[in-house]
N, CA, C and O of each residue as an XYZ file, in Angstrom:
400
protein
N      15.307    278.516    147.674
C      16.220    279.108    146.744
C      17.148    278.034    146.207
O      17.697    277.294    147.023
N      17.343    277.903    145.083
C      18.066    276.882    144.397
C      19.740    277.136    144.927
O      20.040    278.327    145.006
N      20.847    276.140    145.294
C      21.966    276.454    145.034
C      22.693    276.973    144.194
O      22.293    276.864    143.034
N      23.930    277.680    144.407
C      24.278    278.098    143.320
C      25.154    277.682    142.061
O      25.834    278.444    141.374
N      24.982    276.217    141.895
C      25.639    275.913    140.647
C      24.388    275.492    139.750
O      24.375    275.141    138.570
N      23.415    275.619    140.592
C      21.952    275.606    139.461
C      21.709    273.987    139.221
O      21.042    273.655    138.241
N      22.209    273.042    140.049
C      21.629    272.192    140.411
C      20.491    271.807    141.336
O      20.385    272.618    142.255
N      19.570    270.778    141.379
C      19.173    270.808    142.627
C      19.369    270.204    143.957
O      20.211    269.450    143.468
N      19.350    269.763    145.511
C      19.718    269.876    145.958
C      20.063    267.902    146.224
O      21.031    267.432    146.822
N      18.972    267.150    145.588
C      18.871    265.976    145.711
C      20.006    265.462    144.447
O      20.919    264.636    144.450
N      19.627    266.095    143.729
C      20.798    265.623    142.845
C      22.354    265.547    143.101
O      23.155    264.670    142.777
N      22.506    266.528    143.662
C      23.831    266.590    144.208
C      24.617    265.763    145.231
O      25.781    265.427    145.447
N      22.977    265.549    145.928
C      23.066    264.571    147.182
C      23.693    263.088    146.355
O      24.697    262.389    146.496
N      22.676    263.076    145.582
C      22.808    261.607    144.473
C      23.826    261.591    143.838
O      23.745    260.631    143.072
N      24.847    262.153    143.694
C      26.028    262.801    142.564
C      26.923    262.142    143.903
O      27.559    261.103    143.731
N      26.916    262.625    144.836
C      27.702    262.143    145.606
C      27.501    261.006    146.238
O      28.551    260.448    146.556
N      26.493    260.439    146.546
C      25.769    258.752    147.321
C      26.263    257.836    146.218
O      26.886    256.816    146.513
N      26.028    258.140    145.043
C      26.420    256.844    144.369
C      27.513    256.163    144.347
O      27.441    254.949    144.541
N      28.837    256.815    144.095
C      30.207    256.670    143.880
C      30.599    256.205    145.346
O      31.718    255.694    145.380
N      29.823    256.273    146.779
C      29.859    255.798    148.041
C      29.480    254.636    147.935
O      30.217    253.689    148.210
N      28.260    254.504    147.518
C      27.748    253.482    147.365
C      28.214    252.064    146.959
O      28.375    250.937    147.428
N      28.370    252.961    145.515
C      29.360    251.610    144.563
C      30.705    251.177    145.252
O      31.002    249.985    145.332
N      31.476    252.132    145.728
C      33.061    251.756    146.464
C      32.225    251.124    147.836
O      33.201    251.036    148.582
N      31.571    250.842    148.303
C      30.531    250.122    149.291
C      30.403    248.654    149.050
O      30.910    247.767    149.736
N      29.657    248.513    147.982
C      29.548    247.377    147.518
C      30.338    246.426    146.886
O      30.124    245.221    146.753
N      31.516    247.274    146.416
C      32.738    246.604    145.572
C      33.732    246.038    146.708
O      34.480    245.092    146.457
N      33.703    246.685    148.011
C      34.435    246.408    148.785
C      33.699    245.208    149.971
O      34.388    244.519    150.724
N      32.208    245.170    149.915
C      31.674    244.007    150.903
C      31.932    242.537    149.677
O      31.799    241.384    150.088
N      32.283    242.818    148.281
C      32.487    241.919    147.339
C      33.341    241.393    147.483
O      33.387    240.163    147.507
N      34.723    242.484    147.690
C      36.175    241.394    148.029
C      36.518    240.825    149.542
O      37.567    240.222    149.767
N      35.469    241.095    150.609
C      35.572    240.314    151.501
C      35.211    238.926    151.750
O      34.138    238.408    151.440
N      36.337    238.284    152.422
C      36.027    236.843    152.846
C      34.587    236.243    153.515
O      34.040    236.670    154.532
N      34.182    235.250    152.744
C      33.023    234.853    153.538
C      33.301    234.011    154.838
O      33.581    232.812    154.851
N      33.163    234.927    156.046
C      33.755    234.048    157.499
C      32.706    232.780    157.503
O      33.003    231.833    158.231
N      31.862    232.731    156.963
C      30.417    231.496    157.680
C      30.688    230.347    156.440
O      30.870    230.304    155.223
N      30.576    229.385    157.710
C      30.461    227.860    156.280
C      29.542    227.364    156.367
O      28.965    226.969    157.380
N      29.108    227.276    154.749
C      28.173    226.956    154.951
C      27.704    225.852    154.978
O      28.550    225.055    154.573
N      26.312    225.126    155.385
C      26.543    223.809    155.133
C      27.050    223.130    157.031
O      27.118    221.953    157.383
N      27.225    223.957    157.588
C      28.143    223.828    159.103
C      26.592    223.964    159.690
O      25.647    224.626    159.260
N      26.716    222.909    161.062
C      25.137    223.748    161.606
C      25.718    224.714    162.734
O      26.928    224.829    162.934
N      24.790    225.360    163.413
C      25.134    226.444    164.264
C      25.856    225.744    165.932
O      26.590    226.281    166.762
N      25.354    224.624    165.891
C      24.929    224.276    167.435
C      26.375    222.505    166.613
O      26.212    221.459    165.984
N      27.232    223.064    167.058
C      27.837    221.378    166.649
C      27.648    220.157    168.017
O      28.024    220.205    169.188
N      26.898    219.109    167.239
C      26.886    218.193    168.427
C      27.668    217.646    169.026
O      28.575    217.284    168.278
N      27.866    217.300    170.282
C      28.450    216.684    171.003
C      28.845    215.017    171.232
O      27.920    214.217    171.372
N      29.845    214.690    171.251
C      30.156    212.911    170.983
C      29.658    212.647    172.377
O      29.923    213.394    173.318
N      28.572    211.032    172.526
C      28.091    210.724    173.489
C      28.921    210.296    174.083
O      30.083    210.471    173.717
N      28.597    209.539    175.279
C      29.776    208.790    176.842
C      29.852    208.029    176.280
O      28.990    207.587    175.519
N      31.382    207.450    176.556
C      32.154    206.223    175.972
C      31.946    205.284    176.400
O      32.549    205.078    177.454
N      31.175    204.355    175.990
C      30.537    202.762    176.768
C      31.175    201.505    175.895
O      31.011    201.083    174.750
N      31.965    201.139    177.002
C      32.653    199.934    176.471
C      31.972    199.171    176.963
O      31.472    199.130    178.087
N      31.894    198.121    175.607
C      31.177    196.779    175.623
C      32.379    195.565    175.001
O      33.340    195.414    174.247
N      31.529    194.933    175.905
C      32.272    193.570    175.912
C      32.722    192.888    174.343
O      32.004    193.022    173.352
N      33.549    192.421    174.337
C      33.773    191.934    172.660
C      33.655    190.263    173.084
O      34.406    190.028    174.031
N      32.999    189.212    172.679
C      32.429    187.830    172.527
C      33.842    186.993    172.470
O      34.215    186.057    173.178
N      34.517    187.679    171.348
C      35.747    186.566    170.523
C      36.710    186.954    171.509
O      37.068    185.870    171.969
N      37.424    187.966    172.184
C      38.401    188.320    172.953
C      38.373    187.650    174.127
O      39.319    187.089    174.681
N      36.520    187.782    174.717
C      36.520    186.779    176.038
C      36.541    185.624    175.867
O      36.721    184.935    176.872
N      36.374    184.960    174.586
C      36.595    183.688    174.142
C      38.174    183.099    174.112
O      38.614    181.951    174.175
N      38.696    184.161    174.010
C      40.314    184.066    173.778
C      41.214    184.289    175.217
O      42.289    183.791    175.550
N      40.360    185.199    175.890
C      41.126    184.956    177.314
C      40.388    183.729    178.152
O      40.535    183.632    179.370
N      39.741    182.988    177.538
C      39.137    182.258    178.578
C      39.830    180.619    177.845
O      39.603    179.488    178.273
N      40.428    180.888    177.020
C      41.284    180.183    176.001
C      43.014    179.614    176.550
O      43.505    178.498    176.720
N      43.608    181.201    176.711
C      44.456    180.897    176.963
C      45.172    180.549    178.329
O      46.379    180.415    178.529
N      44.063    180.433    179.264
C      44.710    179.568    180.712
C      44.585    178.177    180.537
O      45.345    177.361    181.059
N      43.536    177.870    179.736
C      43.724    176.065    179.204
C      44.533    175.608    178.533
O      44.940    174.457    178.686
N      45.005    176.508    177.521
C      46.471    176.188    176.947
C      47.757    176.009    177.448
O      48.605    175.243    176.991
N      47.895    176.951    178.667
C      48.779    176.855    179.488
C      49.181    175.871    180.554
O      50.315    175.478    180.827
N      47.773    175.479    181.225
C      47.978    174.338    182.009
C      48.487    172.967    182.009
O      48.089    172.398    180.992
N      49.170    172.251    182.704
C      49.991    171.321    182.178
C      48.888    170.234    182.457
O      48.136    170.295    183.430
N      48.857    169.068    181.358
C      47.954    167.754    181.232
C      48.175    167.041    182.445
O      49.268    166.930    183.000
N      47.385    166.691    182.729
C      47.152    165.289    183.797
C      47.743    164.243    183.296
O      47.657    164.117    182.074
N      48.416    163.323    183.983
C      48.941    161.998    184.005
C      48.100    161.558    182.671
O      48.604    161.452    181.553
N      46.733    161.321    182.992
C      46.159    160.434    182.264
C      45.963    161.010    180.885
O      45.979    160.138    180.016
N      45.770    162.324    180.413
C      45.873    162.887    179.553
C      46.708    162.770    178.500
O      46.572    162.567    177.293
N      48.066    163.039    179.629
C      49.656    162.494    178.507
C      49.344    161.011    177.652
O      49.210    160.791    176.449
N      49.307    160.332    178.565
C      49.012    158.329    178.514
C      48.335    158.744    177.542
O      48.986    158.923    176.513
N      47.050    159.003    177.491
C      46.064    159.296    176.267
C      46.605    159.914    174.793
O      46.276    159.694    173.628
N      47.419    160.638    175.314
C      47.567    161.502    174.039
C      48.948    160.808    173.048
O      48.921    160.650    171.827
N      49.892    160.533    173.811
C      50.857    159.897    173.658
C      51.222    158.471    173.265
O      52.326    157.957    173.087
N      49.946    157.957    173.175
C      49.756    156.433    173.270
C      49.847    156.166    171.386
O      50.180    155.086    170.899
N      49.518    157.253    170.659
C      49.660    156.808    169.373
C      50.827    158.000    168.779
O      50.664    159.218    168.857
N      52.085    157.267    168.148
C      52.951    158.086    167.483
C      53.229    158.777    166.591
O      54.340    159.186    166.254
N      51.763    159.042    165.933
C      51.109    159.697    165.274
C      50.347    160.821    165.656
O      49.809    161.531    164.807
N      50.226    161.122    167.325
C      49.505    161.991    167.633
C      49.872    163.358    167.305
O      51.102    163.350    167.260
N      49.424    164.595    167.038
C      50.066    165.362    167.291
C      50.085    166.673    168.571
O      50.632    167.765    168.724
N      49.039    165.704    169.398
C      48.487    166.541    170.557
C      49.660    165.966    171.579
O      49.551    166.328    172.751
N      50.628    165.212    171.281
C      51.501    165.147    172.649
C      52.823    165.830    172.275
O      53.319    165.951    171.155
N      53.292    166.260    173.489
C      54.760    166.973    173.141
C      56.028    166.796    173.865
O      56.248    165.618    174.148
N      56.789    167.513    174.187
C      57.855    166.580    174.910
C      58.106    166.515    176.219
O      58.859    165.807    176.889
N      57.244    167.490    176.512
C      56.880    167.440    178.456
C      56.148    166.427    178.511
O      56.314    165.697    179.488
N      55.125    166.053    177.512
C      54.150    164.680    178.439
C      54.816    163.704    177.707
O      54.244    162.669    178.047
N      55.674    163.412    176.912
C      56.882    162.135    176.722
C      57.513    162.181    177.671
O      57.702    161.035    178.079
N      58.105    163.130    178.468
C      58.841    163.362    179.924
C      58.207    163.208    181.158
O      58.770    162.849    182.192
N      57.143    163.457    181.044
C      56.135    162.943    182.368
C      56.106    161.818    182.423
O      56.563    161.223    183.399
N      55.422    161.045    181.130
C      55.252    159.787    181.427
C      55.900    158.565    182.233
O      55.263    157.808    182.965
N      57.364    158.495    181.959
C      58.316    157.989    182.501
C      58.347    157.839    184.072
O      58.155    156.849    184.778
N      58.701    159.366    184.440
C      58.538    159.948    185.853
C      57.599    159.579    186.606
O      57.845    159.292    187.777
N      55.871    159.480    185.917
C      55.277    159.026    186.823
C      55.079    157.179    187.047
O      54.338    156.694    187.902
N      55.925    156.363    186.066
C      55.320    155.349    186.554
C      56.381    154.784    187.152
O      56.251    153.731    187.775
């Protein structure tokens, strides 16, 4: 038996689904997209921290205990012997004296 506004029964159904529908779709439209894209799923992990030796640094600490050490007698004599040098300084002008 037909309803009684003399429609039929799918239509009505459809009369009403659409206007759901559409306020459905208009509203998954103004939501934020949570996913980035372009991102992978699984983010990798930074490997173990392996320190390696640097060449020029051990070159430089192995540098500066020779710089520090004070010249040998004969060294000063050597270095000091021309007044032009500029490898002597005023500790081995002060040694010299002292030791002879």
């Amino acid at each position: 038996r037909p309803p009684p506004s003399g429609r039929p029964r799918a239509a009505m159904l459809l009369h009403k689904l659409v206007p759901l529908l559409c306020l459905a779709a208009s509203a998954q439209a103004l939501m934020p997209n949570t996913r980035l894209v372009g991102v992978p799923a699984i983010t990798p992990r930074a490997g173990p921290v392996v320190m390696n030796s640097n060449p020029i640094v051990e070159f430089f600490e192995k540098m500066i205990p020779q710089m520090r050490r004070k010249p040998s007698i004969e060294e000063a004599i050597a270095l000091c012997r021309d007044p032009e040098s500029s490898g002597c300084d005023v500790d081995m002008l002060e040694m010299i004296p002292k030791h002879r």
